[in-house]
C-alpha positions as CSV (number, residue, x, y, z in Angstrom):
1,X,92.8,-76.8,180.2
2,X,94.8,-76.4,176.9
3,X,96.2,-79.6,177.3
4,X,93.2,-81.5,177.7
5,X,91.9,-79.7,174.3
6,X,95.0,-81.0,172.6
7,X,94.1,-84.8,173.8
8,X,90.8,-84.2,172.7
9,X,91.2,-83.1,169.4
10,X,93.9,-85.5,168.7
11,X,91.2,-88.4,170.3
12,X,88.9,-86.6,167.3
13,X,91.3,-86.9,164.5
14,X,91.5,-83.3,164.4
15,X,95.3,-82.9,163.7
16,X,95.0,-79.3,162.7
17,X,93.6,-77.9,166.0
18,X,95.4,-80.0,167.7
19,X,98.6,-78.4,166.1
20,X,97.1,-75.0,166.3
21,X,96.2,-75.3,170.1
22,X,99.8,-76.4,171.0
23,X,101.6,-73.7,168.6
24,X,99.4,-71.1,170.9
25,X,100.6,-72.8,173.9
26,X,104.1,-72.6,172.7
27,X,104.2,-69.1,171.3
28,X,102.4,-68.2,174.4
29,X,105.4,-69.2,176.6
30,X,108.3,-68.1,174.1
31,X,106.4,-64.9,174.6
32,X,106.3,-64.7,178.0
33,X,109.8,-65.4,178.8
34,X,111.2,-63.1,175.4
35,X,109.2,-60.2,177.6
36,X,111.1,-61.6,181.1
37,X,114.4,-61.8,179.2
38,X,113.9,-58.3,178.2
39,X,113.0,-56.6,181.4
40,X,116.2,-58.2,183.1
41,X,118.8,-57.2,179.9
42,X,117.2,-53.4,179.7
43,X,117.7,-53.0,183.7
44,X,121.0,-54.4,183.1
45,X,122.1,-52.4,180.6
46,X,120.5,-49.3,182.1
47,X,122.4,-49.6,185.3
48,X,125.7,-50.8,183.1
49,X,125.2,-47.6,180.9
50,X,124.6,-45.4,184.2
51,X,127.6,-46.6,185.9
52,X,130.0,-46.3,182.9
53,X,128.4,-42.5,182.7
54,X,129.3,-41.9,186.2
55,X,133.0,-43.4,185.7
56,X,133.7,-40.8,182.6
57,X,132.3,-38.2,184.8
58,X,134.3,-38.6,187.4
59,X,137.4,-39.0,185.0
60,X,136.9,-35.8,183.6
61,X,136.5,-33.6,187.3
62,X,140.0,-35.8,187.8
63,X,141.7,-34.6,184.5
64,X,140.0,-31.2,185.6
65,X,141.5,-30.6,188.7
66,X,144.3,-32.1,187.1
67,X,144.9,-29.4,184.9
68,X,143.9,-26.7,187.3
69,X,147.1,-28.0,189.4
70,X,149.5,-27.9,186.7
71,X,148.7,-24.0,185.7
């Protein structure tokens, strides 16, 4: 386990793998959750973006028929 590897080289002296070994860890799960984040705001905005697409079509067959009524 990563941790244990941290404890060890620490128990060694070994600052700099020690350091190395938890950066990994830590970039590891800033990664992980950047790429979570992510898939949640792009389906978000996707279906945002879709929906807003949907209302300006709809307004337009409105102002459409709209106009067809008034000639």
């Amino acid at each position: 386990m990563s941790t244990d590897n941290i404890i060890q080289h620490l128990l060694n002296g070994d600052i700099t793998s020690a350091k190395m070994e938890t950066e990994n860890i830590i970039y590891n799960k800033i990664q992980n959750e950047l790429e979570a984040t992510t898939r949640l705001v792009t389906s978000e905005v996707y279906e945002d973006s879709v929906g807003v697409a949907g209302m300006i079509k709809q307004n337009m067959i409105e102002r459409e028929s709209t106009k067809d009524d008034d000639s």
